[in-house]
PQR file with spaces between the fields and no chain letter, atoms N, CA, C, O and H, PARSE charges and radii, in Angstrom:
ATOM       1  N    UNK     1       0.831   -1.191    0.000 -0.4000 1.5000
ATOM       2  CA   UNK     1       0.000    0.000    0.000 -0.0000 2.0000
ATOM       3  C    UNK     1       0.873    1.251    0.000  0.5500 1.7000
ATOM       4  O    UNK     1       0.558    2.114   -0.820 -0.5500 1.4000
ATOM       5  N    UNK     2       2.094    1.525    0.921 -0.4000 1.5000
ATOM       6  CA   UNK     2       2.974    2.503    0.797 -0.0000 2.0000
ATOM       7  C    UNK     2       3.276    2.381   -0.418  0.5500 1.7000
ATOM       8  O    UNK     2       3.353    3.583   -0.672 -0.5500 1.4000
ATOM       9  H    UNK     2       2.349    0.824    1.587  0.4000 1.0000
ATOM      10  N    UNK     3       3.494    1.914   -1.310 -0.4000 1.5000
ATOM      11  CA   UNK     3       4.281    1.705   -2.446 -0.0000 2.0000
ATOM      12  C    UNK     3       3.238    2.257   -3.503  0.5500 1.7000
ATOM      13  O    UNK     3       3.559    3.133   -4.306 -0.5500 1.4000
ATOM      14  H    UNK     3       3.431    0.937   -1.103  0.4000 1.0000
ATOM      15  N    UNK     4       2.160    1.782   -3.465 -0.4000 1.5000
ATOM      16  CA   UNK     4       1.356    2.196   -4.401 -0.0000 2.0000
ATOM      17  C    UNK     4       1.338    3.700   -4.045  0.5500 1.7000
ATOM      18  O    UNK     4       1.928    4.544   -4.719 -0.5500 1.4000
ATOM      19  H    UNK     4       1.899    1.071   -2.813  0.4000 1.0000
ATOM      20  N    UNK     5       0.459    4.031   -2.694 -0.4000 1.5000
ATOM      21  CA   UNK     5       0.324    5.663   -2.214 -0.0000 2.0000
ATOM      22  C    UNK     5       1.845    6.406   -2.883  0.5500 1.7000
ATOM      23  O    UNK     5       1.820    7.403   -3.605 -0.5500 1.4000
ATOM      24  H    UNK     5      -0.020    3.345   -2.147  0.4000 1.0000
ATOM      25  N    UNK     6       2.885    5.816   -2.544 -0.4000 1.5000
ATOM      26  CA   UNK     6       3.991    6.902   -2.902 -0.0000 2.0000
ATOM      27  C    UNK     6       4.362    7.027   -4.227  0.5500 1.7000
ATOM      28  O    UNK     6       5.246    7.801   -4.594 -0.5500 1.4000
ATOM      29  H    UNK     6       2.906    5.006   -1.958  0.4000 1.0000
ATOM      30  N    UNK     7       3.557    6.103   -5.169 -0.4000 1.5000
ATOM      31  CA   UNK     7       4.093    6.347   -6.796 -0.0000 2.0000
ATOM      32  C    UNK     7       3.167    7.192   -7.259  0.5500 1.7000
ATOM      33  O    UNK     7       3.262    7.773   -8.340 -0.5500 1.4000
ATOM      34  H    UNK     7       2.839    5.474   -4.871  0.4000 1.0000
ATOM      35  N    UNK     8       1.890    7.344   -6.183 -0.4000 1.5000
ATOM      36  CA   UNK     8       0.546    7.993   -7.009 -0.0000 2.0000
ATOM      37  C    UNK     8       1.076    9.651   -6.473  0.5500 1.7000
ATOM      38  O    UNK     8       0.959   10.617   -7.227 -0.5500 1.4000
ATOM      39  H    UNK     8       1.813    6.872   -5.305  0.4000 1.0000
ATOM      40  N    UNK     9       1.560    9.748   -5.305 -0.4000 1.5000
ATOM      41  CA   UNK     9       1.696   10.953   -5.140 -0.0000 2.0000
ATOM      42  C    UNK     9       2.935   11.683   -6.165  0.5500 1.7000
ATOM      43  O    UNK     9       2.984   12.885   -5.902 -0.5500 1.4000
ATOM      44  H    UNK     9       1.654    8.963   -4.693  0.4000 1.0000
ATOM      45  N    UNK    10       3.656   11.403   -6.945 -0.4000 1.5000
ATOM      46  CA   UNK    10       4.345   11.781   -7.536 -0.0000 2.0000
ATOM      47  C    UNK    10       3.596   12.256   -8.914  0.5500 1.7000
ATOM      48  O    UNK    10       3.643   13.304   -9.559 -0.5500 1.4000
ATOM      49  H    UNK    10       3.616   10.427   -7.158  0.4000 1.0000
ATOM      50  N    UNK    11       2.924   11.095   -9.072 -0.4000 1.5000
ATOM      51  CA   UNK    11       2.286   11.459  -10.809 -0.0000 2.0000
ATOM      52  C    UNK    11       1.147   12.524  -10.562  0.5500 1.7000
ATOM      53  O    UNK    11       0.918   13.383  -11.412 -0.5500 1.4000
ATOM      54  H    UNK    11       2.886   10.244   -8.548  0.4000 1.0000
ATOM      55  N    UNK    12       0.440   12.451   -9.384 -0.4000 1.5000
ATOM      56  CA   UNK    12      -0.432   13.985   -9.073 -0.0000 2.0000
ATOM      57  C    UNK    12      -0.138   15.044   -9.260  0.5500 1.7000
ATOM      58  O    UNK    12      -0.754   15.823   -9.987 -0.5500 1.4000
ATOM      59  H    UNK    12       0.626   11.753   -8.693  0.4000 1.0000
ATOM      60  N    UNK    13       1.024   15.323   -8.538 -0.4000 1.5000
ATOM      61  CA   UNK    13       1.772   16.177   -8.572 -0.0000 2.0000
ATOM      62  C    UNK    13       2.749   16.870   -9.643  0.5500 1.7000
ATOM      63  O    UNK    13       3.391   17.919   -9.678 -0.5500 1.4000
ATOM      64  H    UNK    13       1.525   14.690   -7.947  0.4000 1.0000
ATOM      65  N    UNK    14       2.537   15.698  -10.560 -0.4000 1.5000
ATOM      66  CA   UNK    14       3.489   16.316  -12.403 -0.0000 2.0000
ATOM      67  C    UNK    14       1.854   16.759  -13.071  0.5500 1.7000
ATOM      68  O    UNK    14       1.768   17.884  -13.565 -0.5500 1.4000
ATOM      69  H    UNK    14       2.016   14.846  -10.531  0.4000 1.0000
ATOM      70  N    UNK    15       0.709   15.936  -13.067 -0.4000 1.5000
ATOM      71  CA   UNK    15      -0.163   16.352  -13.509 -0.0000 2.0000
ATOM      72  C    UNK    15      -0.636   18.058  -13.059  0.5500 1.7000
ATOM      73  O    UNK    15      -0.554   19.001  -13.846 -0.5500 1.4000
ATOM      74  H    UNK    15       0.779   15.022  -12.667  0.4000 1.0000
ATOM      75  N    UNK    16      -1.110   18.159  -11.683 -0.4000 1.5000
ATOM      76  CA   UNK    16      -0.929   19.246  -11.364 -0.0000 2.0000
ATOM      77  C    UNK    16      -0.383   20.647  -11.810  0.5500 1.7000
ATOM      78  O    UNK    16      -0.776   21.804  -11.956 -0.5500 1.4000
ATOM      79  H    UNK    16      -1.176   17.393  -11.043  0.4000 1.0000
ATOM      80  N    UNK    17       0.743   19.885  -11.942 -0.4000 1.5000
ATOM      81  CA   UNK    17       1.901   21.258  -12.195 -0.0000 2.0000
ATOM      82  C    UNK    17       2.090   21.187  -13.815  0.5500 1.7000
ATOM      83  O    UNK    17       2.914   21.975  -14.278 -0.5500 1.4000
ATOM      84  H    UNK    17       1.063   18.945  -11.823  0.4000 1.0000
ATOM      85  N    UNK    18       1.346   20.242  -14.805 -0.4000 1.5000
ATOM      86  CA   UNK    18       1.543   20.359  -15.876 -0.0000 2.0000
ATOM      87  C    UNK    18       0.317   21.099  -16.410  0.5500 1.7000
ATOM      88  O    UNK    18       0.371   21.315  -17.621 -0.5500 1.4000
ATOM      89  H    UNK    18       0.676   19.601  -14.429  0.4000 1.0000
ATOM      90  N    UNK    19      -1.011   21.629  -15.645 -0.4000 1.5000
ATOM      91  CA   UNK    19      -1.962   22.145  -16.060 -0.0000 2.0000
ATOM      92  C    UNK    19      -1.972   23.519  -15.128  0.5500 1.7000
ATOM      93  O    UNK    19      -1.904   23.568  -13.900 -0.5500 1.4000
ATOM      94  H    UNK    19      -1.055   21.453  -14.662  0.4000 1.0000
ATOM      95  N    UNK    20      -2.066   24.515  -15.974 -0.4000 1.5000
ATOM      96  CA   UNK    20      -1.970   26.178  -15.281 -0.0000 2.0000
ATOM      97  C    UNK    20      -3.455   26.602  -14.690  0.5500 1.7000
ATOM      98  O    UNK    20      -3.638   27.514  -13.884 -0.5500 1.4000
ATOM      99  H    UNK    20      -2.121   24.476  -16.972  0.4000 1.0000
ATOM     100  N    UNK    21      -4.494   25.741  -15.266 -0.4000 1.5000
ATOM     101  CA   UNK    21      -5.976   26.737  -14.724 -0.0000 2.0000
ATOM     102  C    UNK    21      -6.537   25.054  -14.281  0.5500 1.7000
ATOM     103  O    UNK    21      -5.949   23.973  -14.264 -0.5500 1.4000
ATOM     104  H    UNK    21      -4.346   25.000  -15.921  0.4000 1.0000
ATOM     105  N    UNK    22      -7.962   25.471  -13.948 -0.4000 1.5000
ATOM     106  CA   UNK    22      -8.851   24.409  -13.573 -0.0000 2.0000
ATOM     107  C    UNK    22      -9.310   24.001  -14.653  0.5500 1.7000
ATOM     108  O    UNK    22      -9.884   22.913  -14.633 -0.5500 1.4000
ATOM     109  H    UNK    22      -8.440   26.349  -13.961  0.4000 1.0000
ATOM     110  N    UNK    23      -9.232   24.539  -15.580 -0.4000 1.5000
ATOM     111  CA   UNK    23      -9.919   24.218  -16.947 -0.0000 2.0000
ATOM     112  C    UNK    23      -8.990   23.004  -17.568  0.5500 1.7000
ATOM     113  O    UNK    23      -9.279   21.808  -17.547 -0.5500 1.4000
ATOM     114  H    UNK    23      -8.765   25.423  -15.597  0.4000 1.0000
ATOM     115  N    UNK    24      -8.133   23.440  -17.973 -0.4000 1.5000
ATOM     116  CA   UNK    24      -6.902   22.548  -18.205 -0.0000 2.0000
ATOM     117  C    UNK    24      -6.586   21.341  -17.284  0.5500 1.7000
ATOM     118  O    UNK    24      -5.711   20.585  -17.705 -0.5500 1.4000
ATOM     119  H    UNK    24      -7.899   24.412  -17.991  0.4000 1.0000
ATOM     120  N    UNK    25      -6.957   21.147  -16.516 -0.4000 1.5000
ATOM     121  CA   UNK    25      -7.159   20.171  -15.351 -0.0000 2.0000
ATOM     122  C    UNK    25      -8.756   18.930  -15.632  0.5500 1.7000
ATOM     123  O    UNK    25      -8.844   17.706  -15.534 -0.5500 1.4000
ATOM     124  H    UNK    25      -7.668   21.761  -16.174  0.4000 1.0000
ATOM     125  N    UNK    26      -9.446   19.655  -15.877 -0.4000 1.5000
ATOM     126  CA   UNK    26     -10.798   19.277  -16.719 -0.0000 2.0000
ATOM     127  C    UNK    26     -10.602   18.641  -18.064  0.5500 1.7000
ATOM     128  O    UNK    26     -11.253   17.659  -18.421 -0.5500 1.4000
ATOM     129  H    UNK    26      -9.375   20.649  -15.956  0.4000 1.0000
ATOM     130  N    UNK    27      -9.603   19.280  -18.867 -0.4000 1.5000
ATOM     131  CA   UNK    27      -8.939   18.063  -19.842 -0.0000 2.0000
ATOM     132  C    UNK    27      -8.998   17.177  -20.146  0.5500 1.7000
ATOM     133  O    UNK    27      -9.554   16.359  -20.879 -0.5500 1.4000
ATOM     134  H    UNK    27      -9.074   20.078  -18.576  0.4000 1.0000
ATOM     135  N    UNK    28      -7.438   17.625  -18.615 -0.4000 1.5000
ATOM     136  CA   UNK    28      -6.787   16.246  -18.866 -0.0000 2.0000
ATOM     137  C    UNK    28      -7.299   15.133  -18.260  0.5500 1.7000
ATOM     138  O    UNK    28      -6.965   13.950  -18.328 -0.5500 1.4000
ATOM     139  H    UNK    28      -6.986   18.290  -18.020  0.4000 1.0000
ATOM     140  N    UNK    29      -8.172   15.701  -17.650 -0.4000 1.5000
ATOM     141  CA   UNK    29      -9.034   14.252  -16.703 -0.0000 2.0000
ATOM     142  C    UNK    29      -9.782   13.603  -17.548  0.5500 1.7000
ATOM     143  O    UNK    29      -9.853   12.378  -17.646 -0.5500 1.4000
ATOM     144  H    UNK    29      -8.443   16.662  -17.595  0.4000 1.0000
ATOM     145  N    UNK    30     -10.573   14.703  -18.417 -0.4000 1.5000
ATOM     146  CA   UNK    30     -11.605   14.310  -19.988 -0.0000 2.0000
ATOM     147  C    UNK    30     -10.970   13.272  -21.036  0.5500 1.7000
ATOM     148  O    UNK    30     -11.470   12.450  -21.804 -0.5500 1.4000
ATOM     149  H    UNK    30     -10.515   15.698  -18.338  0.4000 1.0000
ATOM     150  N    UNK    31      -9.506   13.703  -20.709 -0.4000 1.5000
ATOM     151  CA   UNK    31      -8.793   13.186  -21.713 -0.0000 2.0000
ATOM     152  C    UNK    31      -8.169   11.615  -21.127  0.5500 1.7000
ATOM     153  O    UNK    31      -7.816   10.762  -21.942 -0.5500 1.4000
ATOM     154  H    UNK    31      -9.100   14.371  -20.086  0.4000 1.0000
ATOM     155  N    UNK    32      -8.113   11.446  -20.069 -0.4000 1.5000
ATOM     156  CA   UNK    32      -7.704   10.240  -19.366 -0.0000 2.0000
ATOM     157  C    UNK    32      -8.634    9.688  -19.208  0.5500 1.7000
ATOM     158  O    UNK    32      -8.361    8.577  -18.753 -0.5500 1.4000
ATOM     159  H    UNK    32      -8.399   12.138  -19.408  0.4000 1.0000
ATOM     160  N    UNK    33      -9.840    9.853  -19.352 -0.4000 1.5000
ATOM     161  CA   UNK    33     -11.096    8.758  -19.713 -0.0000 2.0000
ATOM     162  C    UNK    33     -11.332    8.606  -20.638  0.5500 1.7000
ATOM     163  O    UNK    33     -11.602    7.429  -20.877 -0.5500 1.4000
ATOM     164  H    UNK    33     -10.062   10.755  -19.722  0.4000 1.0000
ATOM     165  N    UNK    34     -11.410    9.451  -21.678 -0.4000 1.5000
ATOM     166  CA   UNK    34     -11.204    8.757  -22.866 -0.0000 2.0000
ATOM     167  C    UNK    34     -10.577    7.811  -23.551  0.5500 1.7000
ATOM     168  O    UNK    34     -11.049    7.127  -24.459 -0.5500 1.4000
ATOM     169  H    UNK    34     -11.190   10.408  -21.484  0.4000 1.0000
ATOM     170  N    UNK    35      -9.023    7.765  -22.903 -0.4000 1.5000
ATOM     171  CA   UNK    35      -8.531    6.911  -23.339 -0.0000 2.0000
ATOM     172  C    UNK    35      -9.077    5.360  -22.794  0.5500 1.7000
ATOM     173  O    UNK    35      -9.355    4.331  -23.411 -0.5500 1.4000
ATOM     174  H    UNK    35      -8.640    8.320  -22.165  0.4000 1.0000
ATOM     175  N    UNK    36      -9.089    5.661  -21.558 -0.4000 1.5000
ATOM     176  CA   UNK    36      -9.623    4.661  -20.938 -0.0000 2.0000
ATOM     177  C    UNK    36     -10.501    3.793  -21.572  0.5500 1.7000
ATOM     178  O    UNK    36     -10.285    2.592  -21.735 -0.5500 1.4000
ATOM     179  H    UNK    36      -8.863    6.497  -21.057  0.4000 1.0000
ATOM     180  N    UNK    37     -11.575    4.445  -21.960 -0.4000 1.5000
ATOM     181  CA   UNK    37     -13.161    4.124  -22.257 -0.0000 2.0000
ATOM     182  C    UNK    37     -12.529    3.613  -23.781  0.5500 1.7000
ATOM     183  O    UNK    37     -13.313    2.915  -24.424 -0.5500 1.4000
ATOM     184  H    UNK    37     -11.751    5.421  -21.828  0.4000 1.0000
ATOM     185  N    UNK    38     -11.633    3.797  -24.213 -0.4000 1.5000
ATOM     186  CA   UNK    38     -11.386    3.702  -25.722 -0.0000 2.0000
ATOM     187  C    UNK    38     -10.494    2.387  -25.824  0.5500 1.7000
ATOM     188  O    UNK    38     -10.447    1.803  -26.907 -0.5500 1.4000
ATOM     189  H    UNK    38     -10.995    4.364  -23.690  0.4000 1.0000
ATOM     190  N    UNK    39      -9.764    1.888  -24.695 -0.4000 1.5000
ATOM     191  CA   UNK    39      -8.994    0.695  -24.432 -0.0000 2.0000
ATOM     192  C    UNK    39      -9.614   -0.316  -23.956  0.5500 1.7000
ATOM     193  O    UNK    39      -9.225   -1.484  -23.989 -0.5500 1.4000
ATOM     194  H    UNK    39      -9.802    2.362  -23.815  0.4000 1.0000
ATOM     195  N    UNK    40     -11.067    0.290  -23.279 -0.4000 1.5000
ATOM     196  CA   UNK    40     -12.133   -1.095  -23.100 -0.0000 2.0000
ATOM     197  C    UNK    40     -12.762   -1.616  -24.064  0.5500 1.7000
ATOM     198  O    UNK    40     -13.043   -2.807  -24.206 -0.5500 1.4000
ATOM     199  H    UNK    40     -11.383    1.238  -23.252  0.4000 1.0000
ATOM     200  N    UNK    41     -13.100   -0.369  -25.045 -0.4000 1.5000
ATOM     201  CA   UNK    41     -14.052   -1.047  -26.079 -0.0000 2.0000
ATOM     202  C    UNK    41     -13.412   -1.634  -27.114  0.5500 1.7000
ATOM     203  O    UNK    41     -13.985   -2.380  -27.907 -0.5500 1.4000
ATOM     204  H    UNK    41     -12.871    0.598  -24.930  0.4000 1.0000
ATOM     205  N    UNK    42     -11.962   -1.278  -27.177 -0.4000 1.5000
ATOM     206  CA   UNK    42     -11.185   -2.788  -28.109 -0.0000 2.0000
ATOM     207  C    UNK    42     -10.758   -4.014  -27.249  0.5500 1.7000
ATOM     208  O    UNK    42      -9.822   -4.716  -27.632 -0.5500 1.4000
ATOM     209  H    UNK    42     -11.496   -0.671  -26.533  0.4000 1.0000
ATOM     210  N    UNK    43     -11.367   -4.260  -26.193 -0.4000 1.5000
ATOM     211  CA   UNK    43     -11.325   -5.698  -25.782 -0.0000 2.0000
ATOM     212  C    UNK    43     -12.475   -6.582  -25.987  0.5500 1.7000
ATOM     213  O    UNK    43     -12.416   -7.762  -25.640 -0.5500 1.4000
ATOM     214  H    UNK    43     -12.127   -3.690  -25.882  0.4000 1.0000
């Protein structure tokens, strides 16, 4: 569980700091389900 918690807090934190507004944050979240949703439906 430490291991998992401490790899997630790193990638938060690049995401974070890679988006300047809340909007841009809204994205990339839009955009990370998409992919998602797009890697289920080719299985």
């Amino acid at each position: 569980m430490k291991k998992l918690f401490g790899s997630m807090v790193p990638a938060m934190l690049l995401l974070l700091v890679g988006c300047n507004t809340v909007e841009g944050l809204g994205k990339d979240i839009t955009k990370a389900g998409e992919t998602i949703e797009n890697a289920s439906k080719k299985k």
